[in-house]
C-alpha positions as CSV (number, residue, x, y, z in Angstrom):
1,X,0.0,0.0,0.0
2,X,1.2,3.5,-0.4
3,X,1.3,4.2,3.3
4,X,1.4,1.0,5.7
5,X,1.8,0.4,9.4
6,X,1.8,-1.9,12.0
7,X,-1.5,-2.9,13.7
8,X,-0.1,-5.3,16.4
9,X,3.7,-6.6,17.1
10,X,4.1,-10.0,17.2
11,X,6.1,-11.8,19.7
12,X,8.1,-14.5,19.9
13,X,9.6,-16.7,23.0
14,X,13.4,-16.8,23.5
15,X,14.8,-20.5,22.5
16,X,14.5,-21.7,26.1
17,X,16.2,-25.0,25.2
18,X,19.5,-23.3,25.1
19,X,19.3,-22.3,28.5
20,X,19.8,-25.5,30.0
21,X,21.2,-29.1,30.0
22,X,23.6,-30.5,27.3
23,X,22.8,-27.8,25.1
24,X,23.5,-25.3,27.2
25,X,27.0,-26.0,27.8
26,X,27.5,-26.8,24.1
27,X,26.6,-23.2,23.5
28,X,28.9,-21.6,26.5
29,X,32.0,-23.3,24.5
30,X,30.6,-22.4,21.6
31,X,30.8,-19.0,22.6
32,X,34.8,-18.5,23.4
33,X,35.4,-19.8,19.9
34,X,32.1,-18.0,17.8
35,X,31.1,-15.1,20.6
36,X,29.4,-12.9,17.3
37,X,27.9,-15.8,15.9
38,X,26.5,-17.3,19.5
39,X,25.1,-14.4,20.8
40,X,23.0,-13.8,17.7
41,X,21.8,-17.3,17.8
42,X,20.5,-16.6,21.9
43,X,19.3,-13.1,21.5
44,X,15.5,-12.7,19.5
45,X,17.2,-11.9,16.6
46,X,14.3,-14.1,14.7
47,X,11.8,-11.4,15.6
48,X,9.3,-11.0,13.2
49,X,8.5,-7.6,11.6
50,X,5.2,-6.2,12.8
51,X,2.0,-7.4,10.8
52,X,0.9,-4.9,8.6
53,X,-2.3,-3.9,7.3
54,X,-1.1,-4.9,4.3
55,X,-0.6,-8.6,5.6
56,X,-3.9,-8.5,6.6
57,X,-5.7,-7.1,3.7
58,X,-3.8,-9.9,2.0
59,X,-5.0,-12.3,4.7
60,X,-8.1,-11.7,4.7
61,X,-8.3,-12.0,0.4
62,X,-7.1,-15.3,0.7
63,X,-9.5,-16.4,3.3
64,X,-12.5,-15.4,1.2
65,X,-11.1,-17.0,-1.6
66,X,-10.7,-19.8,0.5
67,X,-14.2,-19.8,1.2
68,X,-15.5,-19.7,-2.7
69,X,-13.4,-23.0,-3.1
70,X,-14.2,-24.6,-0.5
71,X,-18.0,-23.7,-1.7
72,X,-17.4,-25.2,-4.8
73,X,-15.8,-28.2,-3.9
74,X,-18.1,-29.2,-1.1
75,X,-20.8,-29.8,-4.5
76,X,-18.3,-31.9,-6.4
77,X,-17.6,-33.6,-2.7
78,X,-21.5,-34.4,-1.9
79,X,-21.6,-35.6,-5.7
80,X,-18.4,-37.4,-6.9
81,X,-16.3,-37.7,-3.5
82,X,-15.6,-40.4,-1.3
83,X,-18.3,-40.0,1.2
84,X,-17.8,-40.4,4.7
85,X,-17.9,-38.4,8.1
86,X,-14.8,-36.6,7.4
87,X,-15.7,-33.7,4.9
88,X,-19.4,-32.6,6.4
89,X,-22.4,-32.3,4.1
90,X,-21.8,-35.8,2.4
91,X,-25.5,-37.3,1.3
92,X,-24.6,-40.5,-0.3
93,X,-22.9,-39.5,-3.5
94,X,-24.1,-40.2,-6.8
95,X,-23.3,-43.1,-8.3
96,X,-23.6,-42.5,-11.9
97,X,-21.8,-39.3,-11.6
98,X,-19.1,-40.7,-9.4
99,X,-18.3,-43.7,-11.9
100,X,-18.5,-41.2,-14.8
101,X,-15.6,-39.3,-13.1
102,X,-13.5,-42.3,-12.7
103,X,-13.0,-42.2,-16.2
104,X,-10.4,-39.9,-15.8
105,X,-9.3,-42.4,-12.5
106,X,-10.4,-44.7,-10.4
107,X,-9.1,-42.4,-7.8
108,X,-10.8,-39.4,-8.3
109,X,-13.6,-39.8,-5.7
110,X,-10.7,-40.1,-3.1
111,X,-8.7,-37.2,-4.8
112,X,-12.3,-34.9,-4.7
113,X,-12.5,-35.6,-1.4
114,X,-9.1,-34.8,-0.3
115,X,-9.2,-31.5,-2.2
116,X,-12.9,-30.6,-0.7
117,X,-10.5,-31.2,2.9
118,X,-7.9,-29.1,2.0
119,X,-9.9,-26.2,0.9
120,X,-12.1,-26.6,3.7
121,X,-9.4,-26.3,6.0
122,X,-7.6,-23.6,4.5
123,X,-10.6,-21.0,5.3
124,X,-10.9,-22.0,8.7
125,X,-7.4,-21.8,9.3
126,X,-7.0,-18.6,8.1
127,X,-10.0,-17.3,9.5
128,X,-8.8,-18.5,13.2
129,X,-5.2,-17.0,12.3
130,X,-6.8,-13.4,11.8
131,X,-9.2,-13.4,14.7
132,X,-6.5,-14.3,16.9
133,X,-4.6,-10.7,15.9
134,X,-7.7,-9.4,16.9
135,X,-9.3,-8.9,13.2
136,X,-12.3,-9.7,12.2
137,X,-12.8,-12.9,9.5
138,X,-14.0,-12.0,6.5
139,X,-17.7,-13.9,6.0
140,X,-19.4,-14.8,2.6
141,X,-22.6,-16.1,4.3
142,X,-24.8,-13.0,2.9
143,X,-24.1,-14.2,-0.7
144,X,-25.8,-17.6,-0.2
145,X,-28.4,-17.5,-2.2
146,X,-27.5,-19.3,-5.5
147,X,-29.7,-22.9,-6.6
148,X,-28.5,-26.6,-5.5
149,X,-28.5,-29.4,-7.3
150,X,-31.4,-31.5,-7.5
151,X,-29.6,-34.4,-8.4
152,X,-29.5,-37.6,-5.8
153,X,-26.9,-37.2,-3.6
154,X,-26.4,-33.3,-3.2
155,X,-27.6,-31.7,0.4
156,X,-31.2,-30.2,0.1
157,X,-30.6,-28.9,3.3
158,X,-27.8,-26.6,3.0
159,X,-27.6,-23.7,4.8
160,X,-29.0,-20.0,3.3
161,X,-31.0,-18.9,0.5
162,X,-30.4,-21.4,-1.9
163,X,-27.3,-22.3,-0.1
164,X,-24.6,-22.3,-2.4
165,X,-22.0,-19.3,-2.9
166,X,-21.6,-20.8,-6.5
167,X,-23.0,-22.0,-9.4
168,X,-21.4,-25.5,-11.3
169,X,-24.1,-25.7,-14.0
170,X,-23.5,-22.5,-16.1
171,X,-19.0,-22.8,-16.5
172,X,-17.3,-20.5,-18.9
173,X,-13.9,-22.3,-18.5
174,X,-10.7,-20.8,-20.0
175,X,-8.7,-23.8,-20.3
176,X,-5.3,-22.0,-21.7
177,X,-3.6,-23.1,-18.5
178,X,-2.7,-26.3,-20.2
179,X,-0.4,-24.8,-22.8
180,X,0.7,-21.6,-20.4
181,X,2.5,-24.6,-18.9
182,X,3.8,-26.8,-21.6
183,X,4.8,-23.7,-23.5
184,X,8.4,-21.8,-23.4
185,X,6.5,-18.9,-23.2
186,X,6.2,-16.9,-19.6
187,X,2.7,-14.7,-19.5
188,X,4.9,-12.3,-17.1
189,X,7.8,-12.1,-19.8
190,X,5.8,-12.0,-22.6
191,X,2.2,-9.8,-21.9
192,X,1.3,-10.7,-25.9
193,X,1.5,-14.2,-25.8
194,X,-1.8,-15.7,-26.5
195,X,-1.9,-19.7,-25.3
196,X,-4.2,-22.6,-27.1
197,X,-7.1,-23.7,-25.4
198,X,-7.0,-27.2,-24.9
199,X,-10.6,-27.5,-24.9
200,X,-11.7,-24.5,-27.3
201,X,-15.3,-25.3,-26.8
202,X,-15.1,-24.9,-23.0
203,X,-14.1,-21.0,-23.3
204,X,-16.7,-20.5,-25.6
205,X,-20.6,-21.2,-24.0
206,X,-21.8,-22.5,-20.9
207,X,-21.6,-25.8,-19.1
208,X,-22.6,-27.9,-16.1
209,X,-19.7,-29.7,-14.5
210,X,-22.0,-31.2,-12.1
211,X,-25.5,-33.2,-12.7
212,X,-28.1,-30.9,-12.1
213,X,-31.0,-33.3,-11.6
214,X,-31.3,-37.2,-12.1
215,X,-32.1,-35.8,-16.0
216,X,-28.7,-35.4,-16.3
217,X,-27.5,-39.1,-15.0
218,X,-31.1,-40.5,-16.7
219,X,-29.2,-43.7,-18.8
220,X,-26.3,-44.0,-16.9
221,X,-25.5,-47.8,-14.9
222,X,-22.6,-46.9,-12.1
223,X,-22.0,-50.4,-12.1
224,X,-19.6,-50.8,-15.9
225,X,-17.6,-47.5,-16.7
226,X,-17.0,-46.5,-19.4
227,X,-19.6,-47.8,-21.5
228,X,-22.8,-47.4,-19.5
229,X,-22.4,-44.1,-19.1
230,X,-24.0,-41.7,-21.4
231,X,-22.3,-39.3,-23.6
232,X,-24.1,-36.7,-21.7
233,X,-22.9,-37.8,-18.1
234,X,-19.4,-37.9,-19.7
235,X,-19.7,-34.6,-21.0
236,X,-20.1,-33.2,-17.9
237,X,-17.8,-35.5,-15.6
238,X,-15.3,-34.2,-18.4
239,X,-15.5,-30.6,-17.7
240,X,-15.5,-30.9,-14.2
241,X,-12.2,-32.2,-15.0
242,X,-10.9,-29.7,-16.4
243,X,-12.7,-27.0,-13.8
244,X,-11.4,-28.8,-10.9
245,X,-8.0,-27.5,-12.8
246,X,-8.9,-24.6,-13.6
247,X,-9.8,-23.3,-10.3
248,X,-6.3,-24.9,-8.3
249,X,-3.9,-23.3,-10.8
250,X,-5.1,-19.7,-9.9
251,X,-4.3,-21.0,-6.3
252,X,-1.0,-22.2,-7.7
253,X,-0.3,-18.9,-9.0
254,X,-1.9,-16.5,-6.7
255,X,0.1,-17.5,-3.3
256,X,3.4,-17.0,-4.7
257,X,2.4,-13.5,-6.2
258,X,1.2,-12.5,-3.1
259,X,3.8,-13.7,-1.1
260,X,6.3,-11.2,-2.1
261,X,4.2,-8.4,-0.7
262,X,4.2,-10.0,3.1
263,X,6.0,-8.1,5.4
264,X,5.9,-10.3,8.6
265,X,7.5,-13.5,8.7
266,X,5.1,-15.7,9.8
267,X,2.8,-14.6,7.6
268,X,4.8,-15.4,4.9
269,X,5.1,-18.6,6.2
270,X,1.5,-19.4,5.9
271,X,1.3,-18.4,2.2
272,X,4.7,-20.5,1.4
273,X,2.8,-23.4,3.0
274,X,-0.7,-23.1,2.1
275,X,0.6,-22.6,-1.6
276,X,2.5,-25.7,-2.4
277,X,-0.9,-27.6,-2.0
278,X,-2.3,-25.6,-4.6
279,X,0.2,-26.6,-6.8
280,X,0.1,-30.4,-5.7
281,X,-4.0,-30.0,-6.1
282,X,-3.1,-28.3,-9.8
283,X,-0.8,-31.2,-10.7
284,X,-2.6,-33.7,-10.0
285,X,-6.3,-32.4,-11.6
286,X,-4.2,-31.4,-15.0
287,X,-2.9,-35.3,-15.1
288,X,-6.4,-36.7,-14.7
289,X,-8.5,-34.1,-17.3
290,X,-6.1,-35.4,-20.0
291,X,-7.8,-38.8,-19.9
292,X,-10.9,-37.7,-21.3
293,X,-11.8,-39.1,-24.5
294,X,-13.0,-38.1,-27.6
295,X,-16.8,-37.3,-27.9
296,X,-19.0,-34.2,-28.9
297,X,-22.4,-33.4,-27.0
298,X,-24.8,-30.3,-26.8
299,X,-27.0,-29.9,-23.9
300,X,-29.7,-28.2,-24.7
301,X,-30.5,-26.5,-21.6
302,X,-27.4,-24.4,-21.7
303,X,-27.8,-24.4,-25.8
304,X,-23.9,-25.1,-26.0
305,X,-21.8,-28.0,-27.7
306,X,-18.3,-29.2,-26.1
307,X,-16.2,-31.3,-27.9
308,X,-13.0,-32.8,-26.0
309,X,-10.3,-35.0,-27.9
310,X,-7.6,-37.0,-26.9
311,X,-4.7,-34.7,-25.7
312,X,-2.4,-37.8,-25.6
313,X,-2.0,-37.4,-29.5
314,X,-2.9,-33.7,-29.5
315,X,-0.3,-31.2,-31.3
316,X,-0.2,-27.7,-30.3
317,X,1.6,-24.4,-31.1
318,X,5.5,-25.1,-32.3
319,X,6.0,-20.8,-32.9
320,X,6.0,-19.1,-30.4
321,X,4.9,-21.5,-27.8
322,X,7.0,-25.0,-28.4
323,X,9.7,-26.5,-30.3
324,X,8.2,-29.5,-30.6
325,X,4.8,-28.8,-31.2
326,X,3.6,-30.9,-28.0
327,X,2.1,-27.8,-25.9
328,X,-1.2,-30.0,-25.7
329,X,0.0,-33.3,-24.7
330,X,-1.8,-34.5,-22.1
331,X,1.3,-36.3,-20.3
332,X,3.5,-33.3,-20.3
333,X,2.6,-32.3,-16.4
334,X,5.8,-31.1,-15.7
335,X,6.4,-27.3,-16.4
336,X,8.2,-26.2,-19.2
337,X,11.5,-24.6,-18.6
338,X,10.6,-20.9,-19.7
339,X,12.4,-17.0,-19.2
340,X,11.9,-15.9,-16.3
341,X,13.4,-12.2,-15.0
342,X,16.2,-11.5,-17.9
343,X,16.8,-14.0,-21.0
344,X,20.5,-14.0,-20.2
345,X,20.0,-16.3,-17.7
346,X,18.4,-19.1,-19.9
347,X,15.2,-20.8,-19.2
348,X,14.3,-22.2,-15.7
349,X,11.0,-24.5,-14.9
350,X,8.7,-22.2,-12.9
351,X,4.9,-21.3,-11.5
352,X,3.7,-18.8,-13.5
353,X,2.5,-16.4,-13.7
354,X,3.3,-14.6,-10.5
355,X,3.2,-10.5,-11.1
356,X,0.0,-8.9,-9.7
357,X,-0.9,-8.2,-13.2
358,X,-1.5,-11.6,-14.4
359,X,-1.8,-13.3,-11.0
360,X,-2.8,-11.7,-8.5
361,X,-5.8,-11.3,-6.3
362,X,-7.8,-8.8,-8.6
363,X,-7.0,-11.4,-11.6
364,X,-8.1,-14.3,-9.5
365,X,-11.6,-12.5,-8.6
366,X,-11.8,-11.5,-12.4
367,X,-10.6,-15.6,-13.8
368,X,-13.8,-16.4,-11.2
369,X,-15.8,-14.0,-12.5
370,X,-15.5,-14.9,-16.3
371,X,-15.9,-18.5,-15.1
372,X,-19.5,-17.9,-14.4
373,X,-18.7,-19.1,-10.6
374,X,-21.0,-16.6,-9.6
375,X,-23.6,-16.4,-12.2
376,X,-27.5,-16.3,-11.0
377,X,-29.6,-18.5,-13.5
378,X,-32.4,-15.9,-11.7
379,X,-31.3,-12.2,-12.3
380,X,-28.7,-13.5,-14.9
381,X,-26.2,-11.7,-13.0
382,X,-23.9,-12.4,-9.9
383,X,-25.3,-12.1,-6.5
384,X,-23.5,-8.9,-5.7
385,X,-20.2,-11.0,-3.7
386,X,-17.8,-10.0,-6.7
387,X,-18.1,-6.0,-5.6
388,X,-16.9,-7.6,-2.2
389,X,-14.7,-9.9,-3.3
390,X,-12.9,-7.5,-5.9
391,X,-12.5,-4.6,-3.0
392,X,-10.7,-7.3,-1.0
393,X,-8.4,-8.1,-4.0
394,X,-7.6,-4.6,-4.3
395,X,-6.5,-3.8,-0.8
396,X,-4.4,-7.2,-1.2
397,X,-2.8,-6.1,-4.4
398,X,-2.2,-2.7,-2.7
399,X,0.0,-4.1,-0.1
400,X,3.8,-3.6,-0.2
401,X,6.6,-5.5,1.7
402,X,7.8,-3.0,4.3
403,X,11.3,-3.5,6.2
């Protein structure tokens, strides 16, 4: 931010365990050989800078954010997860869904659970974490008013006007993620590069990535994958695929970016930790969407067509984007060494992007946005949390690293 200052000083306790025993005396003849170097080590020299109000408008972002996710995910949980007592609002499942998704993997009920879990988690965490500096959390429950599924297996008795902060059933889904990371190209290097969608179709109508009554799973036996299941039911266990995605790479990006405008230490240490998982959650969803297979269905409720192919034969962009022409492969999970900083020091494999341009948190609330996350099927608008969520996003962005 342009001007920033502390709103509480942290503390931290002396490392006690120097004081006595073993380690004590260890440290006494340490100190006649390294005195500088000893006494640093025993006086609170790890004190953390002050929390900012920059830390906590960046805090307090990333738990709303948190919240959104963990939204969405609790639908593709009560749907297509592994149910038990451990993520709450589990009904059952559905088992034509759920056996439509293990097309991609057998695993993926496990993995959707797991994820549902870890986004769960994140929001309360971070929520605890800033009431316990004496700020308020930031809470989303006033925006609950979007429709549930009416499919078997999702909660009928969720919580709020409608219940749900977002909407599954009407995506817009960019999926150029999957060549911004197979590519040699950095978005933060190079603002004009333009990356292939890998499912062109996606970014172009919109979609339900989640059944949105027993219509939509109408045909479908659980019981022998993949051939009784309906092209439709595919269709739609296929672009939750690639939403699931979608929505953990803008995690994958957003944490770093943000990171490097965290003044106190601890602090920073929550981002670097919460942020990995993104990226193991990102990994993981981009390996299983590539399994979908080759089929073309409209739905005619949304009046759009999709059309996925198999990516483990698909060629993509050779100029600018890759010399070998393999920036849609669906195998290639790894990130592609790309420039990074100055072109002198040759490409490096990466997380991009990570500026506040192209990753941070007023591009996450925008990606969200254009998503249709937030879309109303009723006022054919959003229910008004984007104005919230994008002042939150601002104030994060606004925050500067102070020494």
């Amino acid at each position: 931010m342009k001007k920033s200052s502390s709103v509480f000083q942290n503390k931290t306790n002396r490392r006690s365990f120097l004081k006595s025993g073993t380690v004590a005396g260890a440290a006494t003849l340490g100190a006649g050989l390294l005195p500088a170097r000893v006494s640093a080590f025993e006086r609170d020299d790890d004190d953390r800078a002050p929390i900012t109000k920059g830390d906590i408008a960046i805090l307090k972002f990333l738990q709303a954010l948190e919240q959104v996710e963990a939204d969405l995910w609790i639908q593709y949980s009560e749907l297509g997860g592994t149910q038990d007592n451990e993520v709450s609002g589990v009904n059952g499942g559905n088992p034509a869904y759920t056996a439509a998704l293990t097309i991609l993997d057998g695993d993926m009920p496990q993995y959707i659970h797991d994820n549902t879990d870890d986004e769960i988690s994140h929001a309360a965490f971070l929520g605890k974490y800033l009431e316990s500096k004496g700020e308020s959390a930031v809470s989303l429950e006033a925006f609950r008013h979007l429709p549930t599924s009416k499919a078997a297996g999702a909660n009928q008795n969720f919580k709020g006007d409608g219940g749900r902060l977002t909407n599954l059933t009407q995506l817009t889904i960019d999926t150029s993620f999957w060549t911004r990371y197979r590519s040699i190209t950095n978005p933060d290097f190079d603002p004009k590069a333009v990356f292939q969608q890998a499912v062109p179709s996606l970014n172009g109508g919109r979609f339900t990535a989640i059944p949105r009554s027993d219509a939509d799973t109408a045909g479908s036996d659980p019981s022998n994958p993949p051939t009784s299941i309906t092209d439709k039911l595919k269709a739609i266990a296929f672009t939750a695929g690639f939403h699931f995605a979608f929505i953990e790479q803008g995690g994958t990006s957003l944490y770093p970016t943000l990171a490097q405008h965290v003044s106190n230490l601890e602090v920073l240490r929550i981002l670097l930790s919460i942020g990995p998982s993104e990226t193991m959650h990102f990994q993981t969803w981009q390996d299983k969407a590539g399994n979908a297979t080759p089929l073309t269905v409209t739905d005619p409720v949304n009046n759009s067509t999709v059309t996925f192919v198999d990516l483990h034969v698909a060629q993509g962009e050779t100029n600018p984007e890759s010399l070998n022409g393999d920036t849609l492969q669906a195998n290639l999970i790894m990130p592609e060494p790309t420039h990074f900083l100055n072109p002198k020091f040759g490409p490096v494999a990466i997380i991009r992007p990570t500026s506040i341009k192209n990753g941070g948190a007023v591009a996450s609330v925008v990606s969200f946005e254009q998503d249709g996350l937030f879309f109303d099927p009723n006022t054919k608008k959003d229910t008004g949390i984007v104005d919230v969520l994008m002042r939150l996003a601002e104030e994060a962005d606004e925050a500067r690293r102070q020494f």
